[in-house]
Rosetta silent file (secondary structure, phi, psi, omega in degrees, C-alpha in Angstrom):
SEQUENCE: XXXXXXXXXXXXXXXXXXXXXXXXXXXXXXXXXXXXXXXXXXXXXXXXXXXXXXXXXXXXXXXXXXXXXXXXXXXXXXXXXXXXXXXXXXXXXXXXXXXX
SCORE:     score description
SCORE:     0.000 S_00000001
   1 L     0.000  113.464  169.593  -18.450  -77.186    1.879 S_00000001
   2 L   -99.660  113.589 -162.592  -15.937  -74.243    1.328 S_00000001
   3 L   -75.283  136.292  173.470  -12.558  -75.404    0.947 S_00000001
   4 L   -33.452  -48.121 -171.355   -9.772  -72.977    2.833 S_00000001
   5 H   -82.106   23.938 -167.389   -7.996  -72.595   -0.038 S_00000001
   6 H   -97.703  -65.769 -176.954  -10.921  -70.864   -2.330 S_00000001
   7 H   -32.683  -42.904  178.590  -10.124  -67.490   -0.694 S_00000001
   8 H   -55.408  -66.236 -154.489   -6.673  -67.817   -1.542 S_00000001
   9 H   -51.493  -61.188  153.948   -7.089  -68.568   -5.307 S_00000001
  10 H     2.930  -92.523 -173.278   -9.893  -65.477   -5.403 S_00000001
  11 H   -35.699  -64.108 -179.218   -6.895  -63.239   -3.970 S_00000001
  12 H   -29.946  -63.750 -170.651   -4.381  -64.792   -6.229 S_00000001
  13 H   -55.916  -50.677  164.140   -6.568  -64.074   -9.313 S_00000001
  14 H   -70.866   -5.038  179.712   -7.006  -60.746   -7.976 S_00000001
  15 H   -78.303  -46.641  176.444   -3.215  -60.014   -7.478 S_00000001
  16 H   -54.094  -42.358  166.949   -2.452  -61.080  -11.563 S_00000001
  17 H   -62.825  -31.818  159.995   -5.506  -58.194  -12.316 S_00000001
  18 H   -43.630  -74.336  165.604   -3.674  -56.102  -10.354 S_00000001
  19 H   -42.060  -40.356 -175.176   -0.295  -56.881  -12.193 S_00000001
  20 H   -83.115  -20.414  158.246   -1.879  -56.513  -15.395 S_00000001
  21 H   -69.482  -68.630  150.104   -3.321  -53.378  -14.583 S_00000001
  22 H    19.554  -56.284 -153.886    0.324  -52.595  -13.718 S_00000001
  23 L    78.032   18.958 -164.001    1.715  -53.241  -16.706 S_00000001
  24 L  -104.944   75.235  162.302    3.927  -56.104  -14.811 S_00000001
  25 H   -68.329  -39.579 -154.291    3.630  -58.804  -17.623 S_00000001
  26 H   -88.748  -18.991  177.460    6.406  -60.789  -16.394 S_00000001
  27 H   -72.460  -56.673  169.922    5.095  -60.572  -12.781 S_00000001
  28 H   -47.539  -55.945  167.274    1.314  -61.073  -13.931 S_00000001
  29 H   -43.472  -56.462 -169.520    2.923  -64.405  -15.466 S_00000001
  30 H   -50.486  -65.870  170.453    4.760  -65.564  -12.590 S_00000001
  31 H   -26.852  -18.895 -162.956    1.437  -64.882  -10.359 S_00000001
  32 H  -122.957   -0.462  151.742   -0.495  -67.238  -13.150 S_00000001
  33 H   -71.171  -61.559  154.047    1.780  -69.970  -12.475 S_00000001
  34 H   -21.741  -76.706 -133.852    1.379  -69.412   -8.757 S_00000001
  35 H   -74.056  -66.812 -165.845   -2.409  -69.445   -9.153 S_00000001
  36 H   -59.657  -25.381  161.856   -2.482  -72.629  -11.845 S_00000001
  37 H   -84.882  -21.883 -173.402   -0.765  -75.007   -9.187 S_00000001
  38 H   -97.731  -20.265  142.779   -2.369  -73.917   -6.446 S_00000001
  39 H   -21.137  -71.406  172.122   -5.605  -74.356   -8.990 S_00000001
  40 H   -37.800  -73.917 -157.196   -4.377  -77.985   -9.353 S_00000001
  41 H   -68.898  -18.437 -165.759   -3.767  -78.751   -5.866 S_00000001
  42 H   -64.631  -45.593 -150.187   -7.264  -77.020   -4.550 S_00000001
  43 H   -87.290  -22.492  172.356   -9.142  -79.285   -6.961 S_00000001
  44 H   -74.460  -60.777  162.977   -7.199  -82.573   -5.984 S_00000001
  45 H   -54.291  -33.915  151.536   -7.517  -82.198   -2.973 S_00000001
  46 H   -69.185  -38.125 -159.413  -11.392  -81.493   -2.795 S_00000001
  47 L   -94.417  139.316   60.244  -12.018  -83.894   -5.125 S_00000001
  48 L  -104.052  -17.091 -170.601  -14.832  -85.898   -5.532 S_00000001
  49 L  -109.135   49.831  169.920  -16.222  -83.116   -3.413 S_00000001
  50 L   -84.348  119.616  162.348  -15.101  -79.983   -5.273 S_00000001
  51 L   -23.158   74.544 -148.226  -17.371  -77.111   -4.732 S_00000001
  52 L   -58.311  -50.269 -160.856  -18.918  -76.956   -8.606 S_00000001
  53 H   -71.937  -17.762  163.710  -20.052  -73.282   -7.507 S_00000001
  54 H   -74.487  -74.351  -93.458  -16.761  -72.361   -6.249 S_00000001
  55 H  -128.144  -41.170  174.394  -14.878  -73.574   -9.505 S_00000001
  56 H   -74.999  -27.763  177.950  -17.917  -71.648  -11.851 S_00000001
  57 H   -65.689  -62.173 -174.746  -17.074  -68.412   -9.593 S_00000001
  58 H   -52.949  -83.415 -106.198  -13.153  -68.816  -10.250 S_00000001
  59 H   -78.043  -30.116  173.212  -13.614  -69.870  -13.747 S_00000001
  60 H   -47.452  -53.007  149.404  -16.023  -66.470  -14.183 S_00000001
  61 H   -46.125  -14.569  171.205  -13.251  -64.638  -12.595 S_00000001
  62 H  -104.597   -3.586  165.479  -10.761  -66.069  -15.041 S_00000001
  63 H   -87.462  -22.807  165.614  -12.458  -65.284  -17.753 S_00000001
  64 H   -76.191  -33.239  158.041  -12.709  -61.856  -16.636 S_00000001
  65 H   -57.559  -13.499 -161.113   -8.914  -61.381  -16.531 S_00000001
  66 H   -92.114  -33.284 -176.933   -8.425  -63.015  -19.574 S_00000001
  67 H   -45.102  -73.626 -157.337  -11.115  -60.164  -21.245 S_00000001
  68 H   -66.487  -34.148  162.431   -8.848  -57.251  -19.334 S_00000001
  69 H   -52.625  -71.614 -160.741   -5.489  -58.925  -20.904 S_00000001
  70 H   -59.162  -34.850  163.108   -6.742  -59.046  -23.799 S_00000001
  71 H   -45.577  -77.640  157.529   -8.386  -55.472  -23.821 S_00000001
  72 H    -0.791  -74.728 -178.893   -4.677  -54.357  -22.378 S_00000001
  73 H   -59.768  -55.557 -177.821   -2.693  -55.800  -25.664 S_00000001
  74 H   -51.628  -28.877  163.248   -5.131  -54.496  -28.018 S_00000001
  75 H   -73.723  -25.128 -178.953   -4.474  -51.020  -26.561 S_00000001
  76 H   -86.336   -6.540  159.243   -1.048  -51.738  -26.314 S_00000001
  77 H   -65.302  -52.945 -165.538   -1.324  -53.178  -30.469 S_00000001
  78 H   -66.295   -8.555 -175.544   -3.184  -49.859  -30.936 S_00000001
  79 H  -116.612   -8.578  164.009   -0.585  -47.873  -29.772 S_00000001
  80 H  -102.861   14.335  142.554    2.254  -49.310  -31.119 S_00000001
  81 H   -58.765  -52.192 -158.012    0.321  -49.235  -34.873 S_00000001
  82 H   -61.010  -60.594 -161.857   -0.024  -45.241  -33.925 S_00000001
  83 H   -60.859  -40.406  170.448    3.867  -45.246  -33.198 S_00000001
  84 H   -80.064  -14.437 -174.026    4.774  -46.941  -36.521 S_00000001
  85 H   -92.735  -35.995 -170.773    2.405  -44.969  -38.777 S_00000001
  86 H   -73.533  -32.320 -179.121    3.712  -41.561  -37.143 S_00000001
  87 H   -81.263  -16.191  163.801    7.623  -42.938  -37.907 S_00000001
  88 H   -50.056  -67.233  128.063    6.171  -44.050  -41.214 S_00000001
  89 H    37.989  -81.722  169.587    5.336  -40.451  -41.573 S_00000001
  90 H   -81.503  -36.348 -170.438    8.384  -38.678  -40.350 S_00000001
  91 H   -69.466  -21.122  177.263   10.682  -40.548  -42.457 S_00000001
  92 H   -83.529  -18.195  165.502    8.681  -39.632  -45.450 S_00000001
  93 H   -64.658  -59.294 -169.165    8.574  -35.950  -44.311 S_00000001
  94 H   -59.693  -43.779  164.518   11.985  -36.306  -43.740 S_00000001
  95 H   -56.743  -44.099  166.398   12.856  -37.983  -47.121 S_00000001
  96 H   -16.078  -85.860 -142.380   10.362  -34.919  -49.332 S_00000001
  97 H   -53.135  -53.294  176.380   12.478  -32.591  -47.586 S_00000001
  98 H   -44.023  -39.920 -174.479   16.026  -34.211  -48.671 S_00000001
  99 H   -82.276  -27.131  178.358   14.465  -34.110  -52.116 S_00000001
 100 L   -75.786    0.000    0.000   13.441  -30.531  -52.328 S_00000001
């Protein structure tokens, strides 16, 4: 039995990869709000007779977004280390030079 609303969730999940590919954290958020009540209500309503293979397919899919956030900050950590070590850097070029 495939509940109506399993397509929905799917999409949903894919619209927050979408945001997060984006760069739309606050958007990606809202969307993961969205998606966590309408989570809720899918499984209340199905249950006792929630699809288990629908619910390991979302939760596979939510583990794959949470991998691609987390990939996402760590480039965006790696690039704001690179941004503080180059003004680490300039300011020290720029202090030398005041001393010579």
């Amino acid at each position: 039995m495939t509940h109506s609303g399993h397509p929905a969730l799917e999409a949903q999940l894919a619209s927050i990869g979408g945001a997060v590919d984006a760069g739309e954290v606050e958007e990606a958020a809202e969307r993961m709000a969205g998606y966590d009540a309408a989570l809720r209500n899918y499984i209340e309503t199905t249950a006792p007779h929630t699809p288990v293979d629908v619910l390991r397919e979302l939760l596979r899919m939510q583990n794959d977004l949470l991998l691609q956030m987390r990939d996402r900050q760590a480039r965006i950590g790696e690039i704001l280390r690179q941004t503080q070590r180059q003004a680490t850097a300039a300011n020290a070029y720029t202090s030398a030079e005041d001393v010579l």
